[in-house]
Legacy VTK file of the C-alpha trace (Angstrom):
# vtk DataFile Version 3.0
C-alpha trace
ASCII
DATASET POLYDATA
POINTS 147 float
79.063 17.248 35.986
78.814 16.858 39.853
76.821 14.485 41.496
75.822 12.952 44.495
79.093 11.132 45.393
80.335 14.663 45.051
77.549 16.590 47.219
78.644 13.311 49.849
82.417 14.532 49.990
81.415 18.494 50.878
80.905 17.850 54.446
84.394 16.521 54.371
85.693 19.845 53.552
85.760 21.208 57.297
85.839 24.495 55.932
82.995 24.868 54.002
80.785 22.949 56.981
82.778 25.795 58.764
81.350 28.652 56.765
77.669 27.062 56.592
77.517 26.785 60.003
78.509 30.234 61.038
75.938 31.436 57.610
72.800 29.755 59.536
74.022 31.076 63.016
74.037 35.024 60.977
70.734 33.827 59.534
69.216 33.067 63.307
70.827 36.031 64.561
69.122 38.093 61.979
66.103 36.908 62.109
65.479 36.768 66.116
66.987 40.585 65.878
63.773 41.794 62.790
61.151 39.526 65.445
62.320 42.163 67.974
62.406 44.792 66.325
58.620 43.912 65.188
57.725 43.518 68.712
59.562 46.987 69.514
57.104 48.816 67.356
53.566 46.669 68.878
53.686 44.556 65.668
52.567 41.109 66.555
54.598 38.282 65.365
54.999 34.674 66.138
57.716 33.157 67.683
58.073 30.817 64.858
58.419 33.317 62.068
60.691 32.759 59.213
63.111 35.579 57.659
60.206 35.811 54.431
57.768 35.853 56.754
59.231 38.539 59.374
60.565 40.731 56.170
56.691 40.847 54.914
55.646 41.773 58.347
58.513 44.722 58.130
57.323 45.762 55.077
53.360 45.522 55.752
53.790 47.699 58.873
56.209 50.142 57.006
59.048 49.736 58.599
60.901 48.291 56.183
61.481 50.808 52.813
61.426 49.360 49.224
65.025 48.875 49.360
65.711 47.512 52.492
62.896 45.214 51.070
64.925 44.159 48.245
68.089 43.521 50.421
66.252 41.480 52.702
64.729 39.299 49.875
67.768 39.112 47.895
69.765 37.242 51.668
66.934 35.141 51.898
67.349 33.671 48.844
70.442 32.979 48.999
70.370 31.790 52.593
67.611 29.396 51.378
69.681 28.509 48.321
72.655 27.321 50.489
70.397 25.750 53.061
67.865 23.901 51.315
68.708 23.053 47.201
72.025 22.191 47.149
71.366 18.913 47.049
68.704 18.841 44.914
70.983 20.778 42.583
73.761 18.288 42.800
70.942 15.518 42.482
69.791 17.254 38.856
66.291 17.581 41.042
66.686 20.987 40.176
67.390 23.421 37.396
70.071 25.826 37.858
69.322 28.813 39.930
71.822 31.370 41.749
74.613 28.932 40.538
75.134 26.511 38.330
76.358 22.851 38.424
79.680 23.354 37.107
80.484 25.859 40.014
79.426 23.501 42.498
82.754 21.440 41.815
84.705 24.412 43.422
84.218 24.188 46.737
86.049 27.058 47.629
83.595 29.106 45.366
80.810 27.455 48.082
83.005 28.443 51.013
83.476 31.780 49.914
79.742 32.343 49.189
78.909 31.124 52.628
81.487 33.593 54.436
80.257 36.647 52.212
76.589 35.961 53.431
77.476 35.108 56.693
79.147 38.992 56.844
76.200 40.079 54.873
73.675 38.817 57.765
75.674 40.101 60.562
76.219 43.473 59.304
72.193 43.591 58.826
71.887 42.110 62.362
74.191 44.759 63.632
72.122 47.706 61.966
69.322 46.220 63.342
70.581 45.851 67.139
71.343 49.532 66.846
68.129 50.620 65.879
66.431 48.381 68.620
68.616 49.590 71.238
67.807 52.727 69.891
64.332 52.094 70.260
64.962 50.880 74.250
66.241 54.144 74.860
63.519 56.388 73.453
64.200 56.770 69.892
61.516 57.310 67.472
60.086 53.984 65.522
60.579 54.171 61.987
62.112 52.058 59.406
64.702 49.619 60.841
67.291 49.876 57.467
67.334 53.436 56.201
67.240 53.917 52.468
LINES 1 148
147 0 1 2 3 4 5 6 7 8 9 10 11 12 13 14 15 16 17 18 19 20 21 22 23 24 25 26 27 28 29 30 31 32 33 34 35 36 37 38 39 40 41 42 43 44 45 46 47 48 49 50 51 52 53 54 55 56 57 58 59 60 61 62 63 64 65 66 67 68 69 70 71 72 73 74 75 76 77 78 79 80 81 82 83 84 85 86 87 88 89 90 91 92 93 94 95 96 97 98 99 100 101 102 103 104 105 106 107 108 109 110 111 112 113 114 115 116 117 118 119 120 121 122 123 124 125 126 127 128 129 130 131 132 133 134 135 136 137 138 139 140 141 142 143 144 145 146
């Protein structure tokens, strides 16, 4: 069973930091991209806003359809899972959520996660600078993932 030693020794794996790093960078990315496209359409939103936060706001102003909803939610959660419960989960703080605490002893399987939702994020963020450049350039406003 992992524990803290073993959360201690991840952020000597250069790879995984790697992977995390460029995952919250996708995350910021993302995010700064749906408070613009907000913004784009006269939605107010503060500067501040987290992804939950700017996804409601999406949704609530319908621009964002029930399954562009559920993508959205389902990259938060893992976003948030990787940024802020590992080490609860590590420190038994936590019960097992999106993975359990044998897995966390592979720390490739942690690397890889973080690359696939760092891809995930950016191809979201690149839908969504299409759609506002789309939007600077006279398109019509409408929902910034189509269904």
């Amino acid at each position: 069973m992992p524990t803290v030693d073993d959360y201690l020794d991840l952020a000597a794996d250069t790879e995984l930091c790697v992977a995390l790093g460029r995952m919250l960078l996708a995350a910021s990315r993302l995010e700064s991209d749906l408070r613009t496209y907000l913004q784009l359409n006269d939605v107010t939103v503060r500067a501040d806003a987290t992804f939950g936060t700017l996804a409601k706001r999406l949704r609530s102003a319908g621009l964002l359809s029930d399954n562009g909803a559920m993508v959205l939610d389902t990259h938060r959660l893992q976003r948030n899972y990787l940024t802020h419960s590992l080490y609860d989960l590590f420190a038994a703080r936590i019960g097992e959520g999106l993975m359990t605490r044998e897995e966390l002893d592979d720390v490739t399987l942690l690397t890889e996660r973080a690359w696939i939702l760092e891809n995930n994020l950016n191809g979201l963020a690149d839908i969504a600078e299409r759609r506002i450049e789309e939007l600077r350039t006279g398109g019509e406003p409408g929902l910034i993932f189509s269904p």
